[in-house]
N, C-alpha and C positions, 0 to 999 in steps of 0.2 A: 078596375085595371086588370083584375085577375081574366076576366073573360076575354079583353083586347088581348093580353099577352097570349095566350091561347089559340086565337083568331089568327096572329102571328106568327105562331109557331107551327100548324098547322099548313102554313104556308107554304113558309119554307121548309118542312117535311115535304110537303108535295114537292117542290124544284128542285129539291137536292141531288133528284136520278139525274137530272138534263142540265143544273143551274154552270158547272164547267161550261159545254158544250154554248151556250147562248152566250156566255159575258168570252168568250174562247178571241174574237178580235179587239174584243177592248181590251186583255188581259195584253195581247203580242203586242199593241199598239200604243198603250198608254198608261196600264196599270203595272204590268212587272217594271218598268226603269221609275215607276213613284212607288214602291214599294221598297226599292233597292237604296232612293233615298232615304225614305222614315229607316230604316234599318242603321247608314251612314250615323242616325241620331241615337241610337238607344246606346244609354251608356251607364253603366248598371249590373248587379249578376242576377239579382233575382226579378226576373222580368213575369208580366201578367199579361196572354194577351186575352181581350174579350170580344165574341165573336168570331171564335175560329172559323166558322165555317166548313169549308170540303178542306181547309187549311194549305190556300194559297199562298198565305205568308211565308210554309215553312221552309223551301229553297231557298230563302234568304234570311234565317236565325243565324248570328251568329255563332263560331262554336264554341263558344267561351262562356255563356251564360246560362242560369239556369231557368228554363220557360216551363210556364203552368200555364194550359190553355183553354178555355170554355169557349161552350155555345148550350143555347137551350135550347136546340131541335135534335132530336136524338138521332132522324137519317144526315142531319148535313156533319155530323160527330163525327158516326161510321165511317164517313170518307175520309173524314180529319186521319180518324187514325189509322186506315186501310194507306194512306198519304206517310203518313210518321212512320209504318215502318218499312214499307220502301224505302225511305229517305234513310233509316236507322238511327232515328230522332232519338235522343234521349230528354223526352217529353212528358208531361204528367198530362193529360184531360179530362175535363170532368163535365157532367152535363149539369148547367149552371146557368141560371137565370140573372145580366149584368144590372137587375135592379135587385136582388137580394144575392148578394157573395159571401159563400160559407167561408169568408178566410178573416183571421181576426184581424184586428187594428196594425195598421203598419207592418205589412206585412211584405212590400216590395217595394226595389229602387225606381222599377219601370212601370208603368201601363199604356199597353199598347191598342189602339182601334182605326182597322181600316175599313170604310163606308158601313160601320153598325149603327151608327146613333141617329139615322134616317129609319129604322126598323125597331130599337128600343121603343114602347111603348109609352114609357113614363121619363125620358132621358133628364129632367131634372134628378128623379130618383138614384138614374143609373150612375150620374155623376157626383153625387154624394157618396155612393158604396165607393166609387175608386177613388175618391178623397179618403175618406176613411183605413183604405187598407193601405194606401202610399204613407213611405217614409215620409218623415220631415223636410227631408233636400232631394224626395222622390220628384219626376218628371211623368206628367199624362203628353205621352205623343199620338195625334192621331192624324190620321189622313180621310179627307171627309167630304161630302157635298154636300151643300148649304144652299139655300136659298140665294138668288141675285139680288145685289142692292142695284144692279141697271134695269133701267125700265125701258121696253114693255117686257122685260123678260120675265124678273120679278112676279110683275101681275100675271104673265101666263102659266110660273111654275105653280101659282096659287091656287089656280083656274083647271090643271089638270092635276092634280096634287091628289085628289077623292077617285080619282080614276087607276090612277098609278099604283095608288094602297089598295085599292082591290084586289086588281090584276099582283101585285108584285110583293105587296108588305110593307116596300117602302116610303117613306116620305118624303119629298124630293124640294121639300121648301123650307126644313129645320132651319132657323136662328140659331145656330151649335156655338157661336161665338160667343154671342148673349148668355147665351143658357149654362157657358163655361165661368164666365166672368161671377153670371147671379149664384154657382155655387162654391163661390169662395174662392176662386183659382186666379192666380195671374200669368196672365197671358206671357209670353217671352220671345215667341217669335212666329211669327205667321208669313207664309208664303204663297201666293196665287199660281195653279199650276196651271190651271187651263181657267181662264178671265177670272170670276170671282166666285165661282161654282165649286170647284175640286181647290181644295186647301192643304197643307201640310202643317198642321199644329205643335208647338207647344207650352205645355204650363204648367206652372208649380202650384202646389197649395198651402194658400193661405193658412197657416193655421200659428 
């Protein structure tokens, strides 16, 4: 898993110069007003998000809370935080791989993920760490794209899925519902944003 997470990181160190500039119409057109919702949801002060990225998110933290934010490519960081202090974030980040999290047991009310668990290498694993450091009446919210249960779409995202992890890193056919339920969490509410591909999560753990 070590050499995949690598493979992956590597990636997105390469996209991170241009990765704004290409997702630049999806962000105006469909990703900033679903981001603005997952935000309407986080309710909590000590919030976690994973997968910052060039940290798109951060125009919509709220100000009231306290956010810790990782990714584990060190160029898509750099943006993050060339990003935070423009903005005048008061933000902590760390370069941090979301299947081994240097933060002890329950350690926050929130965790947040928008389209990382298509790029997590091990995302059973990843989904255990943020069980682990969530409180007891913590909430994982994430905003995601998953695999279609319609067909033929389903079969085609499966079909082009070995193409797309080349070129991009991502996975474009994760079972993330499944994979949330099998590590321990209950589900609370799920919403379809666009058919049943782009989702808004979320869920409590089990524990």
């Amino acid at each position: 898993m070590k050499d995949a997470t690598e493979i992956i990181r590597k990636r997105y160190d390469r996209a991170a110069k241009y990765y704004d500039r290409i997702e630049d119409m999806m962000e105006k057109r469909w990703m900033s007003k679903w981001r603005k919702e997952l935000f309407n949801h986080v309710k909590g002060h000590d919030v976690l998000e994973i997968g910052v990225g060039t940290g798109k998110n951060m125009p919509y933290y709220p100000k009231d809370i306290n956010i810790t934010a990782i990714d584990f490519s060190p160029k898509m960081l750099e943006k993050a935080i060339t990003k935070a202090n423009k903005l005048g974030l008061n933000i902590t980040l760390k370069l941090m791989d979301a299947q081994q999290l240097d933060f002890p047991d329950n350690s926050f009310d929130v965790v947040i993920t928008t389209g990382v668990f298509c790029s997590v290498p091990d995302p059973i694993k990843g989904l255990n760490e943020i069980k682990r450091v969530l409180r007891k009446e913590g909430e994982l919210i994430m905003l995601e794209h998953v695999r279609s249960n319609m067909e033929p779409l389903g079969t085609f995202m499966d079909i082009i899925n070995p193409l797309v992890v080349r070129i991009y890193g991502a996975n474009i056919n994760r079972n993330t519902i499944d994979n949330i339920k099998k590590t321990g969490f209950q589900i609370i509410y799920e919403d379809n944003l666009f058919l049943d591909i782009v989702k808004l999560i979320k869920a409590k753990p089990i524990k």
